[in-house]
N, CA, C and O atoms as a printed pandas DataFrame, in Angstrom:
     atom_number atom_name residue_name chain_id  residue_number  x_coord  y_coord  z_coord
0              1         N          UNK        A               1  -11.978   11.712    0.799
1              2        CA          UNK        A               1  -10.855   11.033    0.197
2              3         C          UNK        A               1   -9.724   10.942    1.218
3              4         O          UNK        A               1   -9.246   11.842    1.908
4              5         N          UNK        A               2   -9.451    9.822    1.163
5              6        CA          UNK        A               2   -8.272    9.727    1.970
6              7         C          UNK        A               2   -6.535   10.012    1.377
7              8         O          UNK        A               2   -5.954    9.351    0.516
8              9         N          UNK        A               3   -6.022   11.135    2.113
9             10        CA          UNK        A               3   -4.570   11.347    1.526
10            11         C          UNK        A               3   -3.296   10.730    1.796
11            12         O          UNK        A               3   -2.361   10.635    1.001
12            13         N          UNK        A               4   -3.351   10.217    3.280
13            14        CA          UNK        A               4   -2.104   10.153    4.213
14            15         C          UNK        A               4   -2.520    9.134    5.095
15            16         O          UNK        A               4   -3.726    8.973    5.282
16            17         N          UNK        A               5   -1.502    8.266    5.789
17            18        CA          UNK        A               5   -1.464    7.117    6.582
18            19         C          UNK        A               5    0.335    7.206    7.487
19            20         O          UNK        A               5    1.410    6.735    7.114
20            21         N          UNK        A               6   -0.028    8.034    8.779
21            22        CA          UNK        A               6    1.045    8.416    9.550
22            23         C          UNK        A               6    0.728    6.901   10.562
23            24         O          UNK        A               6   -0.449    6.647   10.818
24            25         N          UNK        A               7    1.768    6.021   11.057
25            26        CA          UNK        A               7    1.060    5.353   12.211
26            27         C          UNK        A               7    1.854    5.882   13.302
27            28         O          UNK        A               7    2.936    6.470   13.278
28            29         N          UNK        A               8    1.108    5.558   14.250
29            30        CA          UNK        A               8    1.770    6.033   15.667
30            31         C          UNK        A               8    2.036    4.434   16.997
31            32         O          UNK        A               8    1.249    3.668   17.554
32            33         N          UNK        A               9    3.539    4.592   16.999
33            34        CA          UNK        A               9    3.734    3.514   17.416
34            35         C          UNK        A               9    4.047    4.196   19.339
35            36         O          UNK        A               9    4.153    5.332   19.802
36            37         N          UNK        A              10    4.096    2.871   19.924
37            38        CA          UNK        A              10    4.777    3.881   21.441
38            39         C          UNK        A              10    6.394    3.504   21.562
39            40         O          UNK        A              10    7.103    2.663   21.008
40            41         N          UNK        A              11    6.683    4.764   22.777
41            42        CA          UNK        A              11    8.171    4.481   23.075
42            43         C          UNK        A              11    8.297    4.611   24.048
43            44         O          UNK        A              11    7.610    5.459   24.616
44            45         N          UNK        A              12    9.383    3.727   24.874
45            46        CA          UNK        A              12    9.496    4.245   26.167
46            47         C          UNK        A              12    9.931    5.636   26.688
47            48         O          UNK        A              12    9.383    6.188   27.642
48            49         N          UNK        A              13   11.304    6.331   25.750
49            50        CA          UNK        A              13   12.072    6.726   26.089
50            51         C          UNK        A              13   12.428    7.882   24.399
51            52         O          UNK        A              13   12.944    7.375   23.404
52            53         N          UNK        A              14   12.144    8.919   24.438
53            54        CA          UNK        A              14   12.035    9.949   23.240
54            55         C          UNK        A              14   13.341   10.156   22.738
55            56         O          UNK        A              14   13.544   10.545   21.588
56            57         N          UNK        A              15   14.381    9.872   23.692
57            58        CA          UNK        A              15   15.559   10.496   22.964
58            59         C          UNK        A              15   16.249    9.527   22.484
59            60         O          UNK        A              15   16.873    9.627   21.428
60            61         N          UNK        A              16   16.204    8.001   23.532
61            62        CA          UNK        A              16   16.860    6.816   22.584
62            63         C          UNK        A              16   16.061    6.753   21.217
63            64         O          UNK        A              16   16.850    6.422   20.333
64            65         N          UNK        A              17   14.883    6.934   20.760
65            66        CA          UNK        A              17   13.739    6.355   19.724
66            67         C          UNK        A              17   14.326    7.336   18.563
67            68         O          UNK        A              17   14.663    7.035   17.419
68            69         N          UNK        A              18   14.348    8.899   19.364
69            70        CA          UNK        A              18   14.973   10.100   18.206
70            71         C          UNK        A              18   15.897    9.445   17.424
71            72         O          UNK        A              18   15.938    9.089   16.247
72            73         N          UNK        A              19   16.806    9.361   18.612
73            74        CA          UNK        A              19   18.686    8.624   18.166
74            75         C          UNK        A              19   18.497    8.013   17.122
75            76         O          UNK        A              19   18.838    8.387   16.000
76            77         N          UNK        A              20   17.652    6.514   17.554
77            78        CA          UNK        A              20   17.588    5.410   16.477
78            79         C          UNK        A              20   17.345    5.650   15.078
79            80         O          UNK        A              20   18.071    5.414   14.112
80            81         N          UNK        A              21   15.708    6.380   15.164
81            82        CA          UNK        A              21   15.370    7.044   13.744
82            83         C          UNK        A              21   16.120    7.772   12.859
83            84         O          UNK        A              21   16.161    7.556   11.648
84            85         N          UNK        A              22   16.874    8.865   13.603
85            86        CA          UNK        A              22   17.709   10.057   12.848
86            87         C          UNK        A              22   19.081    9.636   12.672
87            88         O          UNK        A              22   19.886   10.090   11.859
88            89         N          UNK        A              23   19.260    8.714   13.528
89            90        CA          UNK        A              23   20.998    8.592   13.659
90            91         C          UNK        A              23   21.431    7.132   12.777
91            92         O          UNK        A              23   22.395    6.910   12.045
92            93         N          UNK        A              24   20.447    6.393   13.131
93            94        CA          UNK        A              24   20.377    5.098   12.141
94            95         C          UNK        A              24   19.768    4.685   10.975
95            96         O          UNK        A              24   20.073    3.734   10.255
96            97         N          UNK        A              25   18.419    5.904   10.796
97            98        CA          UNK        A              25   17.493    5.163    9.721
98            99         C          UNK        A              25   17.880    6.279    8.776
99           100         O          UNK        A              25   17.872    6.125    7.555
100          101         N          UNK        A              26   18.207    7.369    9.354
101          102        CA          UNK        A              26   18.268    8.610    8.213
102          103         C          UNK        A              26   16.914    8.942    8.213
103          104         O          UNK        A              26   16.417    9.142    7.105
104          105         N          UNK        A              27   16.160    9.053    9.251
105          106        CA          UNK        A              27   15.000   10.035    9.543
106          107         C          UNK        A              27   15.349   11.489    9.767
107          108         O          UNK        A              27   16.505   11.812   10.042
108          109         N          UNK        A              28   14.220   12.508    9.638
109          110        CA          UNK        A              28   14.673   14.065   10.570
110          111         C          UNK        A              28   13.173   14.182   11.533
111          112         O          UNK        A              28   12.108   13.572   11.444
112          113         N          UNK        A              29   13.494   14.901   12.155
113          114        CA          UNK        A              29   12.373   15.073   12.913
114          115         C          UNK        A              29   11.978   16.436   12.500
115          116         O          UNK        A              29   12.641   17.416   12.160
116          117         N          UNK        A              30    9.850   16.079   12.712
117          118        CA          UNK        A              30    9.407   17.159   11.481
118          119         C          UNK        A              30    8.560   17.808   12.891
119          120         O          UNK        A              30    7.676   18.629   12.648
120          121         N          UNK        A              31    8.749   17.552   13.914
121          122        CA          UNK        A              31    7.924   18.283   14.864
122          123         C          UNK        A              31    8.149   19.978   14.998
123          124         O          UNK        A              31    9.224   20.545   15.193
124          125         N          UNK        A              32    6.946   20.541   14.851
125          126        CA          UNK        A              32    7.081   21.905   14.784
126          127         C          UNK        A              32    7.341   22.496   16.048
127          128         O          UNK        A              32    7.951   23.565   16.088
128          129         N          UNK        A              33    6.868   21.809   17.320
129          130        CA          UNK        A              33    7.538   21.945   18.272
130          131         C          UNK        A              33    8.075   20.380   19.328
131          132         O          UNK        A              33    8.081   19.207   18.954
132          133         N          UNK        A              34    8.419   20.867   20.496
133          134        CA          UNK        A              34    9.254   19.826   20.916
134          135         C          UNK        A              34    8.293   18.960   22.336
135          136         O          UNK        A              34    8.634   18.780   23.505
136          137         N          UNK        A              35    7.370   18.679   21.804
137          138        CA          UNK        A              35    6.031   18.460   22.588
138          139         C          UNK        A              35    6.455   16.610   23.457
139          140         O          UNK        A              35    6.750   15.478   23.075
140          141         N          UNK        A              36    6.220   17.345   24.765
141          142        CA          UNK        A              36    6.881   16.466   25.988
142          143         C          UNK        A              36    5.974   14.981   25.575
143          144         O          UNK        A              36    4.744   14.953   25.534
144          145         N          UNK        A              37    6.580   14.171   25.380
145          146        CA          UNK        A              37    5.991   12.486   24.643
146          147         C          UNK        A              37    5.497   12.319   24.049
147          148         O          UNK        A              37    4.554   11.538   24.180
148          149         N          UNK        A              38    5.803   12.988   22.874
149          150        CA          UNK        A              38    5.625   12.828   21.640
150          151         C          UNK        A              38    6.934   13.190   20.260
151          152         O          UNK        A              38    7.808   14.056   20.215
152          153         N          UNK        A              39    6.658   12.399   19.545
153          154        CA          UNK        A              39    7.597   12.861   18.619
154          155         C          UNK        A              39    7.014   12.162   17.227
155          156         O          UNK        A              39    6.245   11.218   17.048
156          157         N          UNK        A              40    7.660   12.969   16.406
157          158        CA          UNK        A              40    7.004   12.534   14.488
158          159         C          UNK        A              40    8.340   12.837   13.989
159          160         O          UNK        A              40    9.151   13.716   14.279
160          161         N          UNK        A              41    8.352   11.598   12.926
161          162        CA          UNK        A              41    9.810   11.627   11.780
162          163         C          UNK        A              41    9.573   11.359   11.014
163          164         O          UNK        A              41    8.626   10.580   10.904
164          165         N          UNK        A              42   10.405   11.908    9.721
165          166        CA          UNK        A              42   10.182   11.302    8.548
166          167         C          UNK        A              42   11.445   11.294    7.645
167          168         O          UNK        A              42   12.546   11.820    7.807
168          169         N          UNK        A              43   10.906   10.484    6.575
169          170        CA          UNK        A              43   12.007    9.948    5.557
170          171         C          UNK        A              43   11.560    9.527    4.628
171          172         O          UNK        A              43   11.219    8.345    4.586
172          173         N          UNK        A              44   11.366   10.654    3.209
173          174        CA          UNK        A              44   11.203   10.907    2.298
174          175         C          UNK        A              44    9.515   10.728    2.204
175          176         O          UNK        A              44    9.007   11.602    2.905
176          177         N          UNK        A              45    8.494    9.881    1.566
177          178        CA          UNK        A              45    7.591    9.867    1.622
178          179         C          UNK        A              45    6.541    9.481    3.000
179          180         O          UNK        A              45    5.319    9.581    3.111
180          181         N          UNK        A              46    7.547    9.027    3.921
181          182        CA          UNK        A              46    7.398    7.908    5.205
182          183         C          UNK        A              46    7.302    8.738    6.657
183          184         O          UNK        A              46    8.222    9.314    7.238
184          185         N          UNK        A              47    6.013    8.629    7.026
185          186        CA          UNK        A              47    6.607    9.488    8.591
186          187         C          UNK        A              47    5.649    8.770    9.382
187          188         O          UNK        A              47    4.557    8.399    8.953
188          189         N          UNK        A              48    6.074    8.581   10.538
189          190        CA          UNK        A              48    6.001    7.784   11.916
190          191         C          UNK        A              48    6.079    8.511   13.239
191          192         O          UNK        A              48    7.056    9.013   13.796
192          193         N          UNK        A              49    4.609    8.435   13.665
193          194        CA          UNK        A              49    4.707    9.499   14.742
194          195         C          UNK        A              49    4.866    8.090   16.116
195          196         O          UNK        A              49    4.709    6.919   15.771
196          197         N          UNK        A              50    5.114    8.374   17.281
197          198        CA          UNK        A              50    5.452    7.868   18.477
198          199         C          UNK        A              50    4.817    8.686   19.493
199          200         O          UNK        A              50    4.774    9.914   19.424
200          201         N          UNK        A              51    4.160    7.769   20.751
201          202        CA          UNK        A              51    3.638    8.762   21.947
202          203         C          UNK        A              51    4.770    7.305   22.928
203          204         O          UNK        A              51    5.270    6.183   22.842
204          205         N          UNK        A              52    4.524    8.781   23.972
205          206        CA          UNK        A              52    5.281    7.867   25.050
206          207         C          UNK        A              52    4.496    7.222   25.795
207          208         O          UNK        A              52    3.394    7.589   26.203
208          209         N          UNK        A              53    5.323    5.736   26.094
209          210        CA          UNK        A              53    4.250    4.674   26.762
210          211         C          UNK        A              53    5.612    4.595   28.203
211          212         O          UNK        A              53    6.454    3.714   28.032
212          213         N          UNK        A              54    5.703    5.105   28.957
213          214        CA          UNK        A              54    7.205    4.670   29.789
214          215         C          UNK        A              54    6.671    2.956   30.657
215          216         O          UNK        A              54    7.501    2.271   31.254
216          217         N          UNK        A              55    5.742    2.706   30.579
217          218        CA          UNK        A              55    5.706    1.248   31.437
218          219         C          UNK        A              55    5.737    0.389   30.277
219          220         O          UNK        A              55    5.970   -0.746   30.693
220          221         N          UNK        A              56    5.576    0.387   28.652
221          222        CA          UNK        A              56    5.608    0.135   27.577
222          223         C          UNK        A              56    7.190   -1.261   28.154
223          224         O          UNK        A              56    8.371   -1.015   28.400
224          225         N          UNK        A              57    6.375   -2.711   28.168
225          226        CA          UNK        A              57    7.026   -3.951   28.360
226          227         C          UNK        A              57    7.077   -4.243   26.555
227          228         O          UNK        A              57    6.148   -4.455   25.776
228          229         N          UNK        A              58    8.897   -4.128   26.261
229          230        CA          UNK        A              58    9.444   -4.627   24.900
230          231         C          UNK        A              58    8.587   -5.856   24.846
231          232         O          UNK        A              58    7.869   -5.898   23.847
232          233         N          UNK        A              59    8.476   -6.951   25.743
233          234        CA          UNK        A              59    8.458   -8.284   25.007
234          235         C          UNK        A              59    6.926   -8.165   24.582
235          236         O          UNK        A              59    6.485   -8.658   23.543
236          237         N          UNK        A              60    6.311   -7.589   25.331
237          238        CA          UNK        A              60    4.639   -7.697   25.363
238          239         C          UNK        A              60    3.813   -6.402   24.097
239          240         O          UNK        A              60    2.654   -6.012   23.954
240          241         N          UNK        A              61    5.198   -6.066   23.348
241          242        CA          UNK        A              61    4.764   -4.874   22.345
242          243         C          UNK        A              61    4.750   -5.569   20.954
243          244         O          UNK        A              61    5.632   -6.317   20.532
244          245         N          UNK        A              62    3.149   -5.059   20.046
245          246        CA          UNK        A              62    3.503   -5.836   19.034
246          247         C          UNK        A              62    3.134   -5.176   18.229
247          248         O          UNK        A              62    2.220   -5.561   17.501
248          249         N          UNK        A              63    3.793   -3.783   18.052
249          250        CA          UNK        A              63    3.786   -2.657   17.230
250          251         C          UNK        A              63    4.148   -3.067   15.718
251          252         O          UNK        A              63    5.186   -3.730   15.708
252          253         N          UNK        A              64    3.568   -2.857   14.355
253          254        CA          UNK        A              64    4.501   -2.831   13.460
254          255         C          UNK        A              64    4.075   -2.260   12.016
255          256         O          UNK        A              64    2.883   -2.248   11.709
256          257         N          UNK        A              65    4.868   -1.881   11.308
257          258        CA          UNK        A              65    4.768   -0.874   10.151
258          259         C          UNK        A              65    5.490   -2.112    9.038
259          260         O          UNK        A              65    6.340   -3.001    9.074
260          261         N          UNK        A              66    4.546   -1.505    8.099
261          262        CA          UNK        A              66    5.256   -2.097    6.914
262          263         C          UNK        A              66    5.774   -1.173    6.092
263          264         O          UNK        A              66    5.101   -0.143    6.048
264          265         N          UNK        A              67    6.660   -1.183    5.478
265          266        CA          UNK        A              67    7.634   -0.057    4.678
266          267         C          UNK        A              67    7.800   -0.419    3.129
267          268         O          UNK        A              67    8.501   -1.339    2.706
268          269         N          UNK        A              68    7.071    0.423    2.388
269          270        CA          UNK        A              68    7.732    0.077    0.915
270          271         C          UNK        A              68    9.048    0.639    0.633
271          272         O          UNK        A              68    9.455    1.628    1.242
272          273         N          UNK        A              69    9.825   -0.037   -0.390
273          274        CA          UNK        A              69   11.096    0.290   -0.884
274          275         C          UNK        A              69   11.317    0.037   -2.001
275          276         O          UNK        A              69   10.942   -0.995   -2.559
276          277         N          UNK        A              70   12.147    1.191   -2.661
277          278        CA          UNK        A              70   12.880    0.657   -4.029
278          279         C          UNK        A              70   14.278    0.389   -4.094
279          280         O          UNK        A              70   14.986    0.391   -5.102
280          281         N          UNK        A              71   14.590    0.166   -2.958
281          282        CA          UNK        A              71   16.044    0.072   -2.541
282          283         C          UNK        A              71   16.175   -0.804   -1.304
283          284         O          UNK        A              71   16.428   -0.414   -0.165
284          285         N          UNK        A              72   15.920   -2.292   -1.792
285          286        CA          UNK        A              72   15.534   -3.067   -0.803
286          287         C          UNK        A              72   17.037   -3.583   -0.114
287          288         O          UNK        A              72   17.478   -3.635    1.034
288          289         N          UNK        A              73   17.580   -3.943   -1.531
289          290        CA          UNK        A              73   19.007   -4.523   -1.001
290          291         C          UNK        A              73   20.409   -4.140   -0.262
291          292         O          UNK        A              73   21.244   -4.683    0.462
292          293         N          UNK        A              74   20.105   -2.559   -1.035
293          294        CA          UNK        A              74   20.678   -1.206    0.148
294          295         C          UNK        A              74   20.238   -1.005    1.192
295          296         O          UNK        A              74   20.864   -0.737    2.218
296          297         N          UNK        A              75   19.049   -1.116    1.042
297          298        CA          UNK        A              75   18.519   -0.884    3.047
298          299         C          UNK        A              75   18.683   -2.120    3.713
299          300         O          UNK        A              75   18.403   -1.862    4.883
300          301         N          UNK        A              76   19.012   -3.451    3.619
301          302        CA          UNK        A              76   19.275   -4.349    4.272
302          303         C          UNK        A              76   20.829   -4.769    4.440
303          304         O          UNK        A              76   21.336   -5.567    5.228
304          305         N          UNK        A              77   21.422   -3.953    3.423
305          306        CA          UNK        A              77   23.027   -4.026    3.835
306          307         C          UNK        A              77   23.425   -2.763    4.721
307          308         O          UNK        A              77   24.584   -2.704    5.130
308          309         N          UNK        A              78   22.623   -1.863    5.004
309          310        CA          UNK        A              78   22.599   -1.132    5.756
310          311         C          UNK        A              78   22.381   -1.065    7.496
311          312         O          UNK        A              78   22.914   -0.510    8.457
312          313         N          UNK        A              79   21.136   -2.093    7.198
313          314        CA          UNK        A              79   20.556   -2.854    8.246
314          315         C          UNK        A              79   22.119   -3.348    8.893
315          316         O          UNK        A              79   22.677   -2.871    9.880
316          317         N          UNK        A              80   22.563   -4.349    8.081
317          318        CA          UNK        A              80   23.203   -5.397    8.723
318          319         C          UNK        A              80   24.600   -4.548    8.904
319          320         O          UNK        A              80   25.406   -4.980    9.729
320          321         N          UNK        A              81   24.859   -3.580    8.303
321          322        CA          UNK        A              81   26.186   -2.647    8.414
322          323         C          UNK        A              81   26.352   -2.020    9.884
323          324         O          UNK        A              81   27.374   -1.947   10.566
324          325         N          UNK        A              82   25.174   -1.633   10.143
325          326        CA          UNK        A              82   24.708   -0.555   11.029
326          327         C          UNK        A              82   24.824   -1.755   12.982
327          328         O          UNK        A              82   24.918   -1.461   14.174
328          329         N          UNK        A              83   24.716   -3.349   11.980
329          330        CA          UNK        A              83   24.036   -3.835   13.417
330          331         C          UNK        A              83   22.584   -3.723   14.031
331          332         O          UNK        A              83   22.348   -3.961   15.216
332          333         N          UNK        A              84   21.529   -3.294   12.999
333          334        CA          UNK        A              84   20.317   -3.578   13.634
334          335         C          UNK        A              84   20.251   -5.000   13.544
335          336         O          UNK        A              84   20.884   -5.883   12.964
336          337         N          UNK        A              85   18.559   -4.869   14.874
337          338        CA          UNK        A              85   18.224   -5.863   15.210
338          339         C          UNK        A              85   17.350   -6.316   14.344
339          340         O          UNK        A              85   16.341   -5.813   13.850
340          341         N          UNK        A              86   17.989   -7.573   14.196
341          342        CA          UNK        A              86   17.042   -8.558   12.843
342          343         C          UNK        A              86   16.812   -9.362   13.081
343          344         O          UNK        A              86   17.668  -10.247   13.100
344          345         N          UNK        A              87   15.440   -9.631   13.445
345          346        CA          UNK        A              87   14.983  -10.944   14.196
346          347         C          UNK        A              87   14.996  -12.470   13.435
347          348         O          UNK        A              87   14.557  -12.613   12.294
348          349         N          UNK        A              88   15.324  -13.114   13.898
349          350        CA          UNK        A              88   15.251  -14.462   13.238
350          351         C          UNK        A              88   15.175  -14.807   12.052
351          352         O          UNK        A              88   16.015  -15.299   11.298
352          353         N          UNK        A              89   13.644  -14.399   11.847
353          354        CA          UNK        A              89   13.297  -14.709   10.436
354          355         C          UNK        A              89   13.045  -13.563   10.209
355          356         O          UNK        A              89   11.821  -13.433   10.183
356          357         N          UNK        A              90   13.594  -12.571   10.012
357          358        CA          UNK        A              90   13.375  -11.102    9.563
358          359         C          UNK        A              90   14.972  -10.970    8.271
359          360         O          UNK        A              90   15.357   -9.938    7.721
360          361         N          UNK        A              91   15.431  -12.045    8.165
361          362        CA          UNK        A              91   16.528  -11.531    6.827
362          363         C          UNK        A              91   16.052  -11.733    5.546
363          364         O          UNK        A              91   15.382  -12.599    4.985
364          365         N          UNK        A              92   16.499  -10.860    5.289
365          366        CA          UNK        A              92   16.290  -10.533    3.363
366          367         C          UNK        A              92   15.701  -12.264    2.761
367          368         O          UNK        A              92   16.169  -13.392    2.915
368          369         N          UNK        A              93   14.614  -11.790    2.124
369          370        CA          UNK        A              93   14.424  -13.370    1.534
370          371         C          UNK        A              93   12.946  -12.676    0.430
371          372         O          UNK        A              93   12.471  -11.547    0.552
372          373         N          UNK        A              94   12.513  -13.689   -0.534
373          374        CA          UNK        A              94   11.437  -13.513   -1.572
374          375         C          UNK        A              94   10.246  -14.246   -0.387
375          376         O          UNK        A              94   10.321  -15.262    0.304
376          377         N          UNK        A              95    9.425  -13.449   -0.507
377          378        CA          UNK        A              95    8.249  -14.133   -0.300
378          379         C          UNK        A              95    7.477  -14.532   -1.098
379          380         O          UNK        A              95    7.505  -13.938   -2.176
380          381         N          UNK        A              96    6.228  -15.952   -0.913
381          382        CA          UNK        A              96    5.268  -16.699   -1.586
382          383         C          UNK        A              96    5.061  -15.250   -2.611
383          384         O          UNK        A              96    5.414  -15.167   -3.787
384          385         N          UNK        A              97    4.188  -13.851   -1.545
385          386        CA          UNK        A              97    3.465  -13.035   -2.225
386          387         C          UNK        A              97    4.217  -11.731   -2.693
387          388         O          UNK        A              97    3.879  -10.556   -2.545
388          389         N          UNK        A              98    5.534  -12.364   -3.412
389          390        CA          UNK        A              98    6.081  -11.590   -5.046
390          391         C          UNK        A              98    6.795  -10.093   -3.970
391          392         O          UNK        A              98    6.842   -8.971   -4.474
392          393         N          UNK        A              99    7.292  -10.351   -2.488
393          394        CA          UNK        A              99    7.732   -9.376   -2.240
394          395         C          UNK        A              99    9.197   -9.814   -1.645
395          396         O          UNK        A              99    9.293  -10.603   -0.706
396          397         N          UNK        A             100    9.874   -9.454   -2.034
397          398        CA          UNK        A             100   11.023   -9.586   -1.167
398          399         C          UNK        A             100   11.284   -8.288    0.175
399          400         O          UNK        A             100   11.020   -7.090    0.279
400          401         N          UNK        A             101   11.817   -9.133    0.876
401          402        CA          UNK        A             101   11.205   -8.514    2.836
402          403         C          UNK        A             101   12.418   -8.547    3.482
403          404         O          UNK        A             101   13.362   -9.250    3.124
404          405         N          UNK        A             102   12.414   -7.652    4.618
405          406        CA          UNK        A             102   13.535   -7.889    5.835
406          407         C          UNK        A             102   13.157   -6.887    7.125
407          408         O          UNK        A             102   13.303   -5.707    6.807
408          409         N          UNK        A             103   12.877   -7.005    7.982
409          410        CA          UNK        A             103   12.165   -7.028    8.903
410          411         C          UNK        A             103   13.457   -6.209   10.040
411          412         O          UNK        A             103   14.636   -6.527    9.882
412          413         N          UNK        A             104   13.131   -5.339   10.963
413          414        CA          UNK        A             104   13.913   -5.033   12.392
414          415         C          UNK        A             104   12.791   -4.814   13.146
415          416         O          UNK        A             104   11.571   -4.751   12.994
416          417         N          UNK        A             105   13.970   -4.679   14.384
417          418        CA          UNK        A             105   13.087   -4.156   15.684
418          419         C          UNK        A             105   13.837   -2.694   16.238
419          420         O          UNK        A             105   15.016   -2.340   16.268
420          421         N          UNK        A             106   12.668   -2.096   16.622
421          422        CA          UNK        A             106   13.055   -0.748   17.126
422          423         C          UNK        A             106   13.863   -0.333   18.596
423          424         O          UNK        A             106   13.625   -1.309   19.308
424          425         N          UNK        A             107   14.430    0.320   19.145
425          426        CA          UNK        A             107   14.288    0.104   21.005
426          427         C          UNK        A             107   13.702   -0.809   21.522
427          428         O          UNK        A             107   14.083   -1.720   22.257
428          429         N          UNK        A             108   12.376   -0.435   20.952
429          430        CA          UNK        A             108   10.974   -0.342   22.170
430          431         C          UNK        A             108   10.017   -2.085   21.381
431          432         O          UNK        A             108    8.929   -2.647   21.509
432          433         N          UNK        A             109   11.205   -2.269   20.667
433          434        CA          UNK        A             109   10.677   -4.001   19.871
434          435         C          UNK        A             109    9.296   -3.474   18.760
435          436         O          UNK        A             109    8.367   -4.198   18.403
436          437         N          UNK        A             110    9.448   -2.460   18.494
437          438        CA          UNK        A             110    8.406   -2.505   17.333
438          439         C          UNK        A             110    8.899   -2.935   15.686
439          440         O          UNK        A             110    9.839   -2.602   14.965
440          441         N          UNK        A             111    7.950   -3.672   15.573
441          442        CA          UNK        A             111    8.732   -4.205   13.861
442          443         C          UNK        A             111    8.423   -3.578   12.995
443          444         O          UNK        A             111    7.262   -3.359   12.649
444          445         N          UNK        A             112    9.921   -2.969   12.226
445          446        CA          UNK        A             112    9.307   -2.440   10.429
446          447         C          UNK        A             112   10.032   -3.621   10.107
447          448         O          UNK        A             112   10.953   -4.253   10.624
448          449         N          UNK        A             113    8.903   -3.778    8.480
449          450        CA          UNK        A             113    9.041   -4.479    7.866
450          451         C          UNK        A             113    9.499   -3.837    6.626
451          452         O          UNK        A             113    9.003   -2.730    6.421
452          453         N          UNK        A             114   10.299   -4.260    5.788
453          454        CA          UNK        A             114   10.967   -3.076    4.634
454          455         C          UNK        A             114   10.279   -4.566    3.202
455          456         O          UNK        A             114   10.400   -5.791    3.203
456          457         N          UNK        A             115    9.847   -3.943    2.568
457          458        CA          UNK        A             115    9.226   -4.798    1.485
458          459         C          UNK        A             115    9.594   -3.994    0.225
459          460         O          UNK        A             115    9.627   -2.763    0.214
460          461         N          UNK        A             116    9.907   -4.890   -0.993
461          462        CA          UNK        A             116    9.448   -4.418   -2.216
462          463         C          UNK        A             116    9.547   -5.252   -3.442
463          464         O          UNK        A             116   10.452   -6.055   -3.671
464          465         N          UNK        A             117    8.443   -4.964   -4.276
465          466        CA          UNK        A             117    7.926   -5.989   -5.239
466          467         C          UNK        A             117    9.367   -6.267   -5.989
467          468         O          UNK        A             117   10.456   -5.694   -5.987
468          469         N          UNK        A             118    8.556   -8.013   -6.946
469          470        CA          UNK        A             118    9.574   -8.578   -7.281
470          471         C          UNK        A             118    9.246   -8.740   -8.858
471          472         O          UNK        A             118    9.919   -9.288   -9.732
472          473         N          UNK        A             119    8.051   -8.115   -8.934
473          474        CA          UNK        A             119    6.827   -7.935  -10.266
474          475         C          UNK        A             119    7.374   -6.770  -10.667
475          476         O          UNK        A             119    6.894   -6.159  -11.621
């Protein structure tokens, strides 16, 4: 049986990626120790581990997580409070498939996608 679904995205750089997560998303970091390129966070049901990639080219990265939410419209005024990066077509909008979405990019250009039903 399957319990858990951690993904592991890369980063260039551990302490800008920490920053971002803990300082912007309201992540903590759950690492039991402080293991050289690597790092794991989480936030509330949600955790996201990272290995370090340091030649890791932003434009050529096409990392991405999808995020459920029940607090879609708070986390995107948050988004936009905070100044994350929101790509183009990554603002708050309903999709065809009954989810309303809003999308960032990380440092290191990896996309979460923040979703939640409209059913």
């Amino acid at each position: 049986m399957f319990t858990a679904i951690h993904p592991k995205l890369p980063m260039r750089n551990k302490s800008i990626t920490k920053d971002f997560y803990i300082s912007k998303l309201g992540f903590i970091d759950i690492g039991i120790s402080d293991f050289d390129g690597y790092l794991m966070v989480q936030k509330d049901n949600i955790e996201i581990h990272f290995f370090e990639f340091k030649e890791l080219n932003p434009k050529e990265n096409y990392g991405q997580v999808y995020i459920r939410t029940s607090n879609i419209e708070v986390d995107y005024q948050l988004a936009l409070d905070l100044k994350l990066n929101i790509p183009q077509l990554g603002h708050l909008q309903t999709k065809p498939w009954l989810q309303k979405e809003f999308s960032i990019l990380n440092p290191d250009n990896n996309l979460l996608t923040f979703g939640q039903s409209t059913i």
